[in-house]
C-alpha positions, 0 to 999 in steps of 0.5 A: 542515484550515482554511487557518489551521492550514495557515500556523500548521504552514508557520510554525511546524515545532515545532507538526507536530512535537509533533502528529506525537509526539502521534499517533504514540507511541501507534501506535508503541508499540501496533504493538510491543506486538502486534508489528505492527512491529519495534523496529527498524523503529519509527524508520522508520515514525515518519520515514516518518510524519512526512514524510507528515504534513507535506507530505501529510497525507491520504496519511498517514491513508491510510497509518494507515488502511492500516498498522492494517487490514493489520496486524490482517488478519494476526491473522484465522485466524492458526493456518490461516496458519501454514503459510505461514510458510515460503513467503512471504518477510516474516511479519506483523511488519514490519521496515523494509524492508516499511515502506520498499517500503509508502509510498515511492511515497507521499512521492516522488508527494507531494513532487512535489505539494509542490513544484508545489503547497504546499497541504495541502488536498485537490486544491485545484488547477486545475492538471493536473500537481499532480491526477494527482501527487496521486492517484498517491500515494494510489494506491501506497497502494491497491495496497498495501493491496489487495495484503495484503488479497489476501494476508492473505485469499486464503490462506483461500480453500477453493479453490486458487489458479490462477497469474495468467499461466497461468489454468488451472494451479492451483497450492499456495496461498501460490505466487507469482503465484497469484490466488483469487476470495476474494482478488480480491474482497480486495484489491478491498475493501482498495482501496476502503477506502482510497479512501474514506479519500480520499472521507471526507476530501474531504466533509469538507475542500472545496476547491471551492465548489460541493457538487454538483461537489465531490460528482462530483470526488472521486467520480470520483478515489474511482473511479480509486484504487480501480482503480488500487489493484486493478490494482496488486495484480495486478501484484503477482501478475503480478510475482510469477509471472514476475520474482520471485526464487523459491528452492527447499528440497530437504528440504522439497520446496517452492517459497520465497521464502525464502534460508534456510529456517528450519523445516528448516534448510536453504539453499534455491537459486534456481530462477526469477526475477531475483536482485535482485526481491525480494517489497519490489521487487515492492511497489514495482513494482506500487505505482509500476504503480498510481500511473501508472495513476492519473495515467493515468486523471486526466489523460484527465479533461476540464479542468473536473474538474482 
């Protein structure tokens, strides 16, 4: 995005908004059709959307980027995964409080950047405040990403899960809290997926004269999402073993993240966790644990790379 089209959008706010319909209906409309998002949650993820796109528009793409893998992730072996149905707490259809917990560390970290620094481009910035705000909100995005790349694959894994917290205890798979090297080497991937989002897009619209450094900058931020992003997803396992409210279903025997377990028609009753973490709280939590992280690993950055 040239700098011509940045003053066109800042002056006129009808111009983002028809580009903004434009690229979202057929989204929005395809995610119902495949039922990637209730209909419900159709007017969050528009709002969300078009908040993005207008003070951030690569954190947008990222969130495109990952809203349309994630979501074509939960079709993979979709039949094996059916069991699971009744252990994890949202299924594949989001509704909006999954769209709420997958970007709001995205537009708080972008506002921020906004107000510090109202440019649309890539770290176009010498400022060591408005760097670190930046990557933080690419990076809540690499976490979560990463943390349904885990989810949606490591399920899938041959071998059992091993709880996070205590490595030698293998656990059901689909237990909170439990890690899979297939899933590890998911979320791994999910964030780098998003990362070079950033990196493509970096290439593609510079904002630093000279190639060479441009090259290692974005590089090196390319870097630190992408760690930022697998660490989050292990928070997200972390969280989930110790601080999650888990329920348990006496007909069924099982562990749930359920209130309401719907296969058997029963209620479930609290057994671990506190009350008020649900899985979208531990989204969040590990999300904003990914984005400081990142801000973390900016700020140890000398100067010249800021």
């Amino acid at each position: 995005m040239n700098p011509l089209t940045i003053d066109i959008l800042q002056q006129n706010w009808l111009l983002p908004l028809m580009i903004d319909i434009l690229v979202h209906l057929p989204v929005l409309l395809i995610s119902l059709k495949k039922k990637f998002l209730q209909p419900k949650a159709t007017f969050t993820a528009a709002l969300v959307g078009f908040t993005l796109f207008l003070i951030n528009p690569l954190a947008w793409l990222c969130l495109i980027v990952f809203f349309l893998t994630a979501s074509s992730l939960s079709f993979v072996k979709k039949s094996e995964k059916k069991n699971f149905k009744e252990v994890f707490e949202k299924g594949s259809t989001r509704d909006s409080g999954q769209v709420i917990a997958n970007s709001i560390g995205a537009i708080i970290f972008s506002f921020l950047y906004f107000i510090f620094n109202i440019n649309f481009t890539v770290l176009a910035t010498n400022n060591i405040i408005t760097a670190p705000l930046f990557v933080a909100s690419i990076a809540y995005i690499a976490a979560v990403n990463a943390d349904t790349f885990a989810t949606e694959l490591g399920v899938l894994s041959e071998k059992p899960p091993r709880l996070i917290t205590k490595p030698f205890k293998i656990v059901p798979k689909g237990t909170s809290g439990g890690i899979t090297l297939l899933g590890t080497l998911a979320s791994l991937i999910g964030s780098i997926l998003i990362a070079s989002t950033f990196f493509i897009w970096s290439l593609l619209f510079p904002t630093i004269h000279d190639p060479t450094t441009n090259f290692l900058i974005v590089f090196i931020i390319s870097v630190i999402i992408t760690l930022a992003g697998l660490l989050g997803s292990l928070i997200d396992s972390f969280l989930g073993a110790t601080i999650q409210q888990m329920y348990y279903c006496p007909t069924c025997d099982k562990e749930t993240e359920k209130k309401f377990h719907t296969k058997c028609q029963s209620a479930t009753t609290p057994t671990r966790g506190w009350k008020l973490i649900n899985n979208d709280a531990v989204n969040i939590l590990a999300g904003f644990g990914s984005s400081l992280f990142g801000i973390f690993l900016v700020s140890l950055l000398p100067p010249l790379f800021l």
